[in-house]
N, C-alpha and C positions, 0 to 999 in steps of 0.2 A: 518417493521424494515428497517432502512436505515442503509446500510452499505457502506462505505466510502474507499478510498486509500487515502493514505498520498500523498504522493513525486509526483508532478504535479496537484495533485486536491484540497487538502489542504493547503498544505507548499511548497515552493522551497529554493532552495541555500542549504547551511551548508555545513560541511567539510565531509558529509560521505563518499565521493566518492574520497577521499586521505585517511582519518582514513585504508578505505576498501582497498586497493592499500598498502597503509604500514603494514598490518596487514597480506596480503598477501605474502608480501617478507618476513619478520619475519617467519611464519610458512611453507611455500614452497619453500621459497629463489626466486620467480618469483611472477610478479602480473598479467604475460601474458598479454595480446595484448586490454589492455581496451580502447583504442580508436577504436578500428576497431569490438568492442562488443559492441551492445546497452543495455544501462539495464532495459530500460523503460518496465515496464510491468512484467520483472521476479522476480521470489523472489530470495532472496541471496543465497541459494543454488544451485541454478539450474546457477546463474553467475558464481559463483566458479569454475561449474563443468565445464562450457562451454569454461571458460579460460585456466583452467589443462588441458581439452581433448587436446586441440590445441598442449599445452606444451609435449602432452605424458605421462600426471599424469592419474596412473591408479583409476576407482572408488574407490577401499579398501585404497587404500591409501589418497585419498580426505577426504574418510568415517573418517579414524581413527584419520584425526588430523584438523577436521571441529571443534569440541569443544576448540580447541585450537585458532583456526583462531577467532571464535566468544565471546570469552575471550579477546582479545587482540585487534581485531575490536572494540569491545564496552570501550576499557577502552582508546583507542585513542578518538575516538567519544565524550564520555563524558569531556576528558580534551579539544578538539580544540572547540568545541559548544561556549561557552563565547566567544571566540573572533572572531567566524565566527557564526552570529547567524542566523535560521531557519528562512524565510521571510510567515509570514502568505500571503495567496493570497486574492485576493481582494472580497470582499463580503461572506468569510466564517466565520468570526465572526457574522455578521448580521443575516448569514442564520442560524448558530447554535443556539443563543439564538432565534431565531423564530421557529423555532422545538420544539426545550425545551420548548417554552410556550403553546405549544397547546398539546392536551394528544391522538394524535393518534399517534405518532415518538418514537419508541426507536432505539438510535445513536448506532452504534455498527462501528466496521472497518475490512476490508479482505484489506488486505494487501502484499506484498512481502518481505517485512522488518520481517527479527525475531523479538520476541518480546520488546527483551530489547533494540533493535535500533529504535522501535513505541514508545517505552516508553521515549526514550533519546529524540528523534525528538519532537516529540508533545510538552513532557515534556516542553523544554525548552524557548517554545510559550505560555507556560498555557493551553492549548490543552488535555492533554493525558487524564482529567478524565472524560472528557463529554463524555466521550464515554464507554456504557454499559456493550459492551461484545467487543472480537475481533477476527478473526483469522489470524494468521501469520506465516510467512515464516516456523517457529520452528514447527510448527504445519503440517506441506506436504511441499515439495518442489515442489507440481504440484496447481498452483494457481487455477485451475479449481474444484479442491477439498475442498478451503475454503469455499465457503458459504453455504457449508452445513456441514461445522464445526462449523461456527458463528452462524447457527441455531439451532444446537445441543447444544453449550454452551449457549445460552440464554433458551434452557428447564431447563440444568442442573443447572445454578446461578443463574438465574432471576426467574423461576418456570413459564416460558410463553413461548408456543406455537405457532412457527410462519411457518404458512407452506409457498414453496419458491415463489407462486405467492405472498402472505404478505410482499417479502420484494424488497429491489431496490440496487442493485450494482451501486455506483456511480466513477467514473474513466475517466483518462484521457488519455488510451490508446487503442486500440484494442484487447489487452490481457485483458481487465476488460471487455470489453463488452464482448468477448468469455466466458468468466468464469460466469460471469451471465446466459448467454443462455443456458450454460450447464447445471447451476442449477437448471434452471428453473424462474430464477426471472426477473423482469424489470432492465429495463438500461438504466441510462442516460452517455453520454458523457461527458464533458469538454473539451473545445480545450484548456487548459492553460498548456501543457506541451509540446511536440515535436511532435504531429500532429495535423491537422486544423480540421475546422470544416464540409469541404467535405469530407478527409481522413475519419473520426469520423461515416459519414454519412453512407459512404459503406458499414464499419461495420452489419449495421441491427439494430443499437441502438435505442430503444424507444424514446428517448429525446436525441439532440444534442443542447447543449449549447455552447455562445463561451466562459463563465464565472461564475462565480456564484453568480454576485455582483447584481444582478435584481432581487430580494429576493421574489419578490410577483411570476414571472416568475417563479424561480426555485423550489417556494415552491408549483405552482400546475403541475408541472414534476412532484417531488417526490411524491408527494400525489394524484396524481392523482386513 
């Protein structure tokens, strides 16, 4: 099983990082200090909380009006998308339908994104359905916990067994590769978001690539 990030290793750009910010003032009246916050790597929960801690927003109070935030986040998102649209990155179309045509890969995604911001994102790239199973933000707010929800959800919906050496966290940050190690699975890197491909290296990741577009290359990473 390959499992995937979106935001730096699939897709860049889009408007989620205003939707997120206006969606923020709306429901806390602050969107706290997000230039001086990186988000690469976390899921949206855990940004939320990092930006309130700062402001002094206590957890119960994060807790109880996060449903609200993620209502209001998503329905920005879906109307700015058309006119700021999702940049597929270079060589993941080529390397998806090359997956797809050979029968040892099922796509699946671990993620930072709740689900309906995976669904919005990919969606509006033609993206969201290739992919089998997922887990997301909505699902833990501790990313090291996903992939071994994505391997659970693929017993329970797909009716296949994949123990965590079976599968490969693919990402382009050092938070993917810690979350893989934790799991237990393989790790490839990508340098195509905000760190390089020695940063990537330190990590301990099994595979560092600087891209994904050398399809013969990345596809015996992942298959390896």
């Amino acid at each position: 099983m390959i499992l995937f990030d979106i935001d730096g290793t699939l897709v860049w750009g889009g408007p989620a990082k205003d939707a997120f910010q206006m969606a923020m003032v709306d429901t806390f009246g602050t969107h706290g200090d997000v230039e001086g916050v990186s988000f690469a790597g976390k899921t949206d929960p855990q940004i939320v909380r990092e930006l309130l801690h700062r402001e002094g927003v206590a957890d119960d109070d994060i807790d109880g009006a996060l449903p609200d935030l993620w209502m209001r986040y998503l329905a920005r998102l879906e109307s700015m998308l058309p006119g700021r649209p999702m940049r597929v990155l270079a060589g993941v179309t080529a390397l998806l339908d090359a997956l797809e045509a050979t029968e040892e890969a099922v796509l699946g995604l671990v993620t930072g994104n709740i689900v309906g911001g995976a669904r919005l994102k990919l969606g509006s790239v033609g993206l969201f359905h290739r992919f089998a199973v997922g887990a997301f933000a909505s699902d833990h707010e501790c990313r090291n916990e996903l992939p071994g929800i994505a391997l659970e959800r693929a017993r329970q919906t797909l009716g296949m067994e994949f123990t965590p050496d079976q599968a490969v966290i693919v990402g382009d940050t050092p938070k993917d590769v810690a979350c893989g190690r934790h799991g237990g699975t393989r790790t490839v890197a990508v340098a195509t978001g905000h760190h390089g491909v020695e940063e990537l290296r330190r990590t301990g990741a099994d595979h560092v690539l600087p891209d994904l577009s050398d399809t013969r290359r990345v596809m015996a990473a992942l298959l390896a």
